[in-house]
Phi, psi and omega in degrees: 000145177237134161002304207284334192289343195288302170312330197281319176307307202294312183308280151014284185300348191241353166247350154085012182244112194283320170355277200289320194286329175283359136348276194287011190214076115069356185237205204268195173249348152310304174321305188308310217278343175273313172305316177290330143002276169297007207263301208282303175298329157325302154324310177068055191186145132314131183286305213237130158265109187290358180261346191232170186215141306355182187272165179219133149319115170298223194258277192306324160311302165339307181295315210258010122342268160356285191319305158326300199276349158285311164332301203294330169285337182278334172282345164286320195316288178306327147326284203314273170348315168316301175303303218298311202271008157271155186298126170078001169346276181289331156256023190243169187259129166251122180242124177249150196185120176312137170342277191320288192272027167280320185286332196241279199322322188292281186312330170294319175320253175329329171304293164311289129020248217287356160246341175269332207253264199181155186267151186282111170240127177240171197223089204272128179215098175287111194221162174279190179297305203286289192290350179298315195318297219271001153273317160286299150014275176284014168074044175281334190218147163300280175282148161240140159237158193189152158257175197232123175225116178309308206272346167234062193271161164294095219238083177237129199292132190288358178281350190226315186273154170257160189191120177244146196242120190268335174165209208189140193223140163247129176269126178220154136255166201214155184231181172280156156272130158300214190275350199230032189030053186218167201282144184300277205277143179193126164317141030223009177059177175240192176248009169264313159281080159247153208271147169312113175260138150252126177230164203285158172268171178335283176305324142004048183341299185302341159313334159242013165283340178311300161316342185270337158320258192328321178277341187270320186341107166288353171230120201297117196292143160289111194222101150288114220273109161254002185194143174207154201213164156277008173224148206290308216273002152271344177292310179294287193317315186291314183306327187288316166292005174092001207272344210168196175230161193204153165270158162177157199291161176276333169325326191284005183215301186029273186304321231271339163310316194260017167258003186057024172290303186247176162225167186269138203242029165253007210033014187078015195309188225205298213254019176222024159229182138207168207248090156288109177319143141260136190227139145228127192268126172233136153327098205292145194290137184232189185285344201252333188205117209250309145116119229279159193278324188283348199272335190276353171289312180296307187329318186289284165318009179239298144223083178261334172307317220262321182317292217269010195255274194327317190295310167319263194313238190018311185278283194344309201291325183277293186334323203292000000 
């Protein structure tokens, strides 16, 4: 039996919806609907009673509810008790966070932090999006930083995570410079020329804002697709190399902008970018899971950090 078949019942029992929970647990609702399966057959009993709608508990399901949810405290208690006995445990940060902004966002992040906050010891777990979510999620981590797009959001219930929006990142494309600095590839190519693309693989998040580009765009891009990776900074390295054109956040090219490495290959269309929250999320503290004492100090400090920015803008706004 594995851990997540237990969260998955509990969730299942507590939004009474295979839908919403497989939502709410990251996956599709077939996966779910097999995790319970496999729940049941481990068992060796029906859980759900399948003949009726709403979903319903059979009899044994009602008992191994109870049950579930004692287990489950009892295999976090004992993490938790684990974690607890590493050095520094209760005074280090565990943070998961997608590649890119382990690399742009972060370190400046902590730098500020540790002149404004305190200084910080963190323990960093560079994951793609779905799994930094699912480290928080299973109580893998204190924090998540992660981005956000409404039409591609993180869809974690604000009844159980707290979310502070940290800043905005724009996705562009960008090409190497020739000699007279200006980008080798420039949108929007044709279709007897269409330009070398790199591009994010399937699963990829930046990968489908990439898609959303495309898809929202009124005049159609040309694209030949030649190389594709899940990370932007692989992306950026073929570009530099002359391989194509990339989307890519703008932090992620910063230096390579102001050395005239890249240029922006969009002409500045307006409909060949888009614009993304960095959110960041923690597991609001509860009597069962209370939750390290320094993340609630930063918490606090952030917003109140957040506060006094939204008041600053307000007053601008009335002055103009």
């Amino acid at each position: 039996m594995e851990t997540k078949w237990l969260e998955d019942f509990i969730s299942l029992v507590e939004t009474n919806n295979f839908s919403r929970s497989a939502a709410l647990r990251h996956v599709t609702q077939p996966a779910f609907s097999r995790r319970i399966q496999s729940l049941e057959n481990w068992l060796g009993t029906d859980l759900i009673d399948r003949t009726s709608y709403p979903t319903r508990l059979t009899p044994a399901g009602v008992v191994f509810y109870e049950q579930a949810l004692e287990m489950l405290a009892q295999i976090n208690g004992a993490r938790d008790m684990l974690r607890s006995k590493r050095a520094a445990a209760q005074t280090s940060i565990d943070l998961a966070v997608p590649h890119t902004l382990s690399l742009t966002f972060v370190p400046k992040w902590l730098t500020a932090l540790e002149h404004d906050f305190a200084p910080i010891s963190s323990r960093l777990m560079a994951l793609n999006v779905h799994d930094a979510v699912l480290q928080l999620v299973e109580g893998g981590c204190d924090l998540l930083l992660c981005y956000h797009h409404p039409r591609q959001p993180v869809q974690l219930d604000p009844g159980r995570y707290d979310m502070l929006v940290m800043g905005r990142e724009s996705l562009r494309a960008y090409a190497r410079c020739d000699k007279n600095k200006v980008p080798e590839f420039t949108l929007p190519g044709s279709a007897k020329n269409p330009l070398p693309f790199l591009s994010y693989t399937n699963n990829a998040y930046l990968g489908r804002m990439v898609d959303l580009i495309l898809a929202d765009t009124k005049q159609q891009l040309h694209l030949d697709p030649q190389y594709e990776t899940d990370m932007a900074e692989g992306l950026k390295m073929m570009a530099l190399e002359g391989r194509g054109i990339a989307f890519l956040p703008e932090s992620a090219v910063t230096r390579e902008l102001k050395q005239k490495q890249l240029a922006r290959a969009d002409g500045g269309v307006p409909d060949w970018e888009i614009e993304m929250e960095i959110r960041l999320y923690r597991e609001r503290p509860s009597a069962q899971r209370r939750g390290k004492a320094i993340v609630e100090r930063l918490w606090e400090f952030l917003e109140h950090e957040q506060k006094n920015a939204n008041r600053k803008r307000r007053v601008a706004v009335s002055e103009r």
